[in-house]
N, C-alpha and C positions, 0 to 999 in steps of 0.2 A: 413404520413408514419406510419405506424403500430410496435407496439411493437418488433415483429418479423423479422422485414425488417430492425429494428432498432439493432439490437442485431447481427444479420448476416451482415449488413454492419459494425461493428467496431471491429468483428473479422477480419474480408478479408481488412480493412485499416490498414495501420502504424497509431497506437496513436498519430502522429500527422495528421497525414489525419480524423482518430475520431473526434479528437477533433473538426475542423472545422467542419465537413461533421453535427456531432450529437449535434452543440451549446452546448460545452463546457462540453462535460459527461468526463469525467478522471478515470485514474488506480490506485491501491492500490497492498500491497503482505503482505503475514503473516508473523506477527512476534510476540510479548510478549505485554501484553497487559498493559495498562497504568491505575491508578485507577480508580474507578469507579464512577460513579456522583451517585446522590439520581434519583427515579422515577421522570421521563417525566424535568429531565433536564440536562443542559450540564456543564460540571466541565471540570476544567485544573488541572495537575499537572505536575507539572517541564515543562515538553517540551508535553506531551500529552495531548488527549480531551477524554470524557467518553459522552453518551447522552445512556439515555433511552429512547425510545420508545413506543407507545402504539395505537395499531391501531382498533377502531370497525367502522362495516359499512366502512363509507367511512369518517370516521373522524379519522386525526392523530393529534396526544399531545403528545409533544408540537404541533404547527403548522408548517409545516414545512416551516426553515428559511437556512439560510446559517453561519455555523461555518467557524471560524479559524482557520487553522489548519498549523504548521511549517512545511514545506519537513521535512522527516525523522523522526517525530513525530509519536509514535504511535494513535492508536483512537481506541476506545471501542464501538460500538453498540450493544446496549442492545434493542430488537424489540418484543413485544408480540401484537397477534393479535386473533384476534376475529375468525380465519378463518386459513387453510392448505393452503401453498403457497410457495412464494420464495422470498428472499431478494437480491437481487442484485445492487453490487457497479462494477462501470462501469470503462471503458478500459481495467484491466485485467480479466473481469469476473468473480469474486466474486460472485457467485450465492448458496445461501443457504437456504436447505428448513426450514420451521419454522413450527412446530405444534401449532393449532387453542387451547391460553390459556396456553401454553409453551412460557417464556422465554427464544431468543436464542440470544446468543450474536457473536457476530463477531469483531477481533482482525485481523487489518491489518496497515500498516505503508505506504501510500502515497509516494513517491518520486517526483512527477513529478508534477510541477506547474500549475494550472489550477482550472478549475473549478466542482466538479466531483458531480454527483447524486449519492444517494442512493434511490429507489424504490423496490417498493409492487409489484410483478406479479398477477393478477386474485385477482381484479381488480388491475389496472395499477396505483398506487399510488406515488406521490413523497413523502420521508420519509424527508429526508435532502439535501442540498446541501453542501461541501465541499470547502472550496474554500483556497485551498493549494499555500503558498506562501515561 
């Protein structure tokens, strides 16, 4: 299934039909963002997660692994990339462009328990997984 095929079925599902249909991709919504980690790692504070990012080529740092993350927590991604694109966190579609050497961060707060991706568009990169509990 193609990126595309992928993104237009978990709009037209209920987030819980996503979740099965797309092994485990999950939603997110904005909200106030929780402190920051240092570059290419992931930090807690109180109840939220912070990770920086760093993507050249086709290599991401850290490598992507899967966070902790509490329902209702907020999360900080911090994403720079080699390259003009788009970052998208999955089920409520979070899709945000990032300029190529630009810094972009994205602040959003999970609710719903699962498993959720975040990925690179052009090329089709996993950044993190989420794994809200």
């Amino acid at each position: 299934m193609t990126p595309t095929m992928r993104r237009r079925l978990a709009r037209a599902a209920t987030p819980a039909a996503a979740a099965l249909v797309l092994a485990g991709c999950g939603g997110a919504a904005s909200t106030t963002p929780p402190a920051s980690g240092s570059a290419g790692s992931a930090a807690t504070s109180g109840c939220g997660v912070a990770q920086s990012i760093t993507v050249t080529g086709s290599t991401v740092t850290p490598p992507p692994s899967t966070l902790d993350v509490k329902a209702g927590c907020e999360v900080r991604l911090t994403v720079t990339a080699d390259r003009t694109s788009q970052v998208h966190v999955h089920v409520v579609d979070i899709e945000k462009p990032i300029t190529a050497g630009t810094p972009t961060t994205i602040d959003f707060t999970p609710t719903q328990q699962g498993v959720y991706e975040v990925e690179l568009h052009d090329p089709d990169l996993l950044l993190v997984k989420l794994a809200v509990r």
